[in-house]
Each structure stands twice: as structure tokens, then as C-alpha cells.
N, C-alpha and C positions, 0 to 999 in steps of 0.2 A: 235293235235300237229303234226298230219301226217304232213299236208301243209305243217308248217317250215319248213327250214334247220335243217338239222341234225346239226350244230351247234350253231344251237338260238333254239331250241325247249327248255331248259330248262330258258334259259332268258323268253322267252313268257310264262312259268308254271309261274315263281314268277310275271311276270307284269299281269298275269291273276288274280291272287291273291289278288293284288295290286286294280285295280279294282271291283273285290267282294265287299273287304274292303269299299271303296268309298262309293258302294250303298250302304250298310250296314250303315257305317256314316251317308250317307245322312235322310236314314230313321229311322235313331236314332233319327232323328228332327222332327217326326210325333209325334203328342201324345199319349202316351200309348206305343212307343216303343225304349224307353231309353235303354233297353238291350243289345238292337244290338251295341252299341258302345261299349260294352265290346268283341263282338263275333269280330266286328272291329281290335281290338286293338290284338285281339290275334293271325287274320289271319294276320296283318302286320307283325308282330312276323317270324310267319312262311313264311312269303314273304318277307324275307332280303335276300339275296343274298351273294357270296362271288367276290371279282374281278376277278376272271377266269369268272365267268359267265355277272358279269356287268360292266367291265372293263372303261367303260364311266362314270359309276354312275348314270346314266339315273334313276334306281331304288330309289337311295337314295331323290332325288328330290319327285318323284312320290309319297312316304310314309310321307315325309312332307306335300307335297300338303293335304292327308289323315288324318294327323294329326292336321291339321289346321282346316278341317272339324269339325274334335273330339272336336277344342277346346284343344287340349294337342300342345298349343303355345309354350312352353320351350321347348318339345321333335324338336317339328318340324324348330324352331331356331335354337337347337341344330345339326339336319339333315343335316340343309343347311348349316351349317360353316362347317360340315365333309366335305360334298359337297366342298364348296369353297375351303378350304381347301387344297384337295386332286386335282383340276383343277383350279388352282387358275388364269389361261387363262381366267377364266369365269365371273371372279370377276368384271370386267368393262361395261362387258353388263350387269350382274344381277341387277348391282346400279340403271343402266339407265334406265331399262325397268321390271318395277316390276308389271308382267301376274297378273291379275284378282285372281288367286289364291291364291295370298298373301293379298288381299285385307283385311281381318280379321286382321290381323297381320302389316298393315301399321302404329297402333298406339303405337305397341310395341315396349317398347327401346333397347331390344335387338336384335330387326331385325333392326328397324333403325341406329345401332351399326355398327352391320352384313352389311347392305350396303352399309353404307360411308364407309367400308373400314379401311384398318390400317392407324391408326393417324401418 
């Protein structure tokens, strides 16, 4: 944490976190190592942020992306309306161009919900 800024060094602690988490997800999908999605689930936990530190939300995206991994598609639905929600500038581009990361999550109706937007 030296390298950062002295004022992102604690944003890079929780998106370092956030990261872990990932691999950890990811290799929850090996067989024989289901576990780690629990070890997953709890460093996200402790990789939430407060807006002093992530004032963008960049974080909240990131732990959904995480969560989609898990398979915890409600939580990570859930994520991303806080998300939208809270930068709702965003709302227009999220509809239009839905990253690879949501791919899982393309047949659920509450992300499909989530990015058509308010009726």
C-alpha cells in the first residue's frame, strides 16, 4: 500500500479484498473445493466500503460482479440497483452494454428488470 496515495491506499485495501474474493469464487468451481465460497462470501463482507472511501461506488459493482461468480444472483441484483440507484447517470449505459460479467445473470428477471429501467 506504500505505492498509493495516501488517499486511495484504503480504497485499494477493500478492492484488494474484492479480488481475493474472486479467486476464491472462482476456485470454488474446482471440484473438491466448494468451501471457498463460503471463505468468499465472508471476505466480501469485509470488503464493503463506506462512501468516504468509495464515493464512486466502483466497489459495489466489483462485489456484484463476485457475487454472480458465487451464484448469490439476488445479492448481486440487489448490488447493482444500490449501484444504480445511488449514480443513476449510469443507468443508460448499463442497459446498453451489459460486460461479460453479467453474462450469468442475462436470463434473470430481475437484472432484466434492473436494465430496462423505470417503466
Amino acid at each position: 500500500d506504500s505505492a498509493a496515495p495516501p488517499l486511495r491506499r484504503e480504497y485499494f485495501v477493500h478492492e484488494g479484498r474484492i479480488v481475493v474474493a474472486a479467486v476464491l469464487a472462482r476456485a470454488s468451481k474446482l471440484p473438491g473445493h466448494e468451501p471457498l465460497a463460503d471463505s468468499a462470501r465472508r471476505i466480501l463482507e469485509r470488503a464493503r466500503a463506506t462512501p468516504d472511501v468509495d464515493p464512486s461506488g466502483e466497489l459495489i459493482g466489483y462485489e456484484a460482479f463476485v457475487r454472480t461468480i458465487l451464484g448469490d444472483h439476488d445479492e448481486a441484483v440487489a448490488l447493482l440497483q444500490r449501484y444504480l440507484t445511488d449514480h443513476p447517470d449510469h443507468r443508460a449505459g448499463f442497459g446498453k452494454v451489459t460486460a461479460w460479467w453479467w453474462r450469468d445473470l442475462q436470463s434473470d428477471p430481475a437484472f432484466k428488470a434492473l436494465i430496462a429501467g423505470p417503466t
